[in-house]
Each structure stands twice: as C-alpha cells, then as structure tokens.
N, C-alpha and C positions, 0 to 999 in steps of 0.2 A: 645025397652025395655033394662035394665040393662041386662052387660053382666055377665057369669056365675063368680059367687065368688067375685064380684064389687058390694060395700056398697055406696050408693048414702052419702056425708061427708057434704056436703056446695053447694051452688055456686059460680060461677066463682063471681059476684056482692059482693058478701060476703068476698072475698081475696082482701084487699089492698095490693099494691105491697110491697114487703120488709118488711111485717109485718104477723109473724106467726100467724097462729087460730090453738086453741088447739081442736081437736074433738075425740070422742071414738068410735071405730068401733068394736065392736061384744069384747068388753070390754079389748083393745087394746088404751092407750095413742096416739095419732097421733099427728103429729104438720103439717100445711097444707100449704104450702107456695107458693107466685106466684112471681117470680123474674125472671127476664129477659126473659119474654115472657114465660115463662113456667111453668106451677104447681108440684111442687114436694111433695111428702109424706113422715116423715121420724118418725122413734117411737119418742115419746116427751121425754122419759126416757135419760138423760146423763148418760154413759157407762162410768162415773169417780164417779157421787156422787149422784145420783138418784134424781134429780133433773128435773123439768119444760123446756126443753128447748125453747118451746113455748116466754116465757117472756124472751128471748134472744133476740140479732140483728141479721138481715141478711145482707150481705155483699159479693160481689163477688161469688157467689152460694153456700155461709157458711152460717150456722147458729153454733152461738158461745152463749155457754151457762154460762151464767149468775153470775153462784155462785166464777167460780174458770178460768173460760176466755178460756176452750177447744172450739175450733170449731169442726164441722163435715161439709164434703161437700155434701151437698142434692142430688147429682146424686148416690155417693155412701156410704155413711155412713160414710166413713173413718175421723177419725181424724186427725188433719193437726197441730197441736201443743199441747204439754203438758198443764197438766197431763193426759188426756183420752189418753190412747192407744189401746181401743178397739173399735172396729165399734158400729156404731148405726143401725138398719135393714131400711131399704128403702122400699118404697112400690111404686107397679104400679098405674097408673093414668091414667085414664080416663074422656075424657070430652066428652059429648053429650047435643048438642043443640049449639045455638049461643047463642052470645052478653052474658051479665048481667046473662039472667035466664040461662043460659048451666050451667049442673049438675057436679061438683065435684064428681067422683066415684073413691073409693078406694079398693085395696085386700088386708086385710091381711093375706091371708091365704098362698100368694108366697111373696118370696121377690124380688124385681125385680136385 
C-alpha cells in the first residue's frame, strides 16, 4: 500500500525521460520528471514569474523555465542562473512496483 502522506502522480511508463508532466497533487502544481535514472518532483510554479515550468527543458538535472531562461536543480530547488533567485519546493518520491506499471507517489505535505 501507499506509504503515509504519498499521492500516487503517474507511472513510471507515463515519464519519458527529459520531459516534464505537469500533475496536481491535493491541489498543489507539480512538475514530474525522470532524468538520469531518477524521478524527481519539483512545484511547477517558477519562483521569478509564475509560470508553467513543466513546458521547460531538462538538461543536466535542471529544469529551465521557459518564459525568462531561470533554471532550478530537481534535487534541490535552487536556482542556478538569473533572474529567479528564489528556490522552487522539492518533493519526495516514491516508486512501487517494477517496470512500466511501478506507481509515481508524491508528498507534498514535506519538502524533501
């Protein structure tokens, strides 16, 4: 079973790599990402101009948002080039199952 405070988001089948999905968790923006062997969760909201970071690229474990070119790093939120100088909130991840059908679970009720 899901563990306590972990929102089942996607599956792993549903993440191509290097390409965000936008999902909403307990009415919470998420952006859902699986790059370099890893899934990360990070809020969708850019912490410069309140924007979709979803429809960004990813790159080197950045996601770089789209309107104005800030990146943030998916482990920690942080911003890594102007204009954002404020972090994005990160979230914990959770996989259960294998292969394809293994379940995408998110918290956002901690930040990791």
């Amino acid at each position: 079973m899901s563990a306590p405070g972990f929102v089942a988001a996607c599956t792993l089948g549903e993440l191509e790599d290097d390409t965000p999905k936008r999902v909403e968790i307990d009415g919470v923006p998420v952006s859902v990402v699986r790059t370099e062997g890893e899934v990360f969760a990070i809020n969708d909201t850019c912490s410069h101009a309140n924007v979709s970071l979803s429809e960004g690229e990813v790159e080197d474990c950045q996601i770089e948002c789209w309107l104005h070119g800030s990146s943030f790093d998916l482990r920690t939120g942080k911003p890594s080039g102007l204009p954002a100088t404020r972090p994005v909130p990160v979230y914990p991840v959770k996989i259960e199952g294998e292969g394809a059908d293994a379940t995408v679970l998110i918290s956002v009720t901690q930040e990791s």
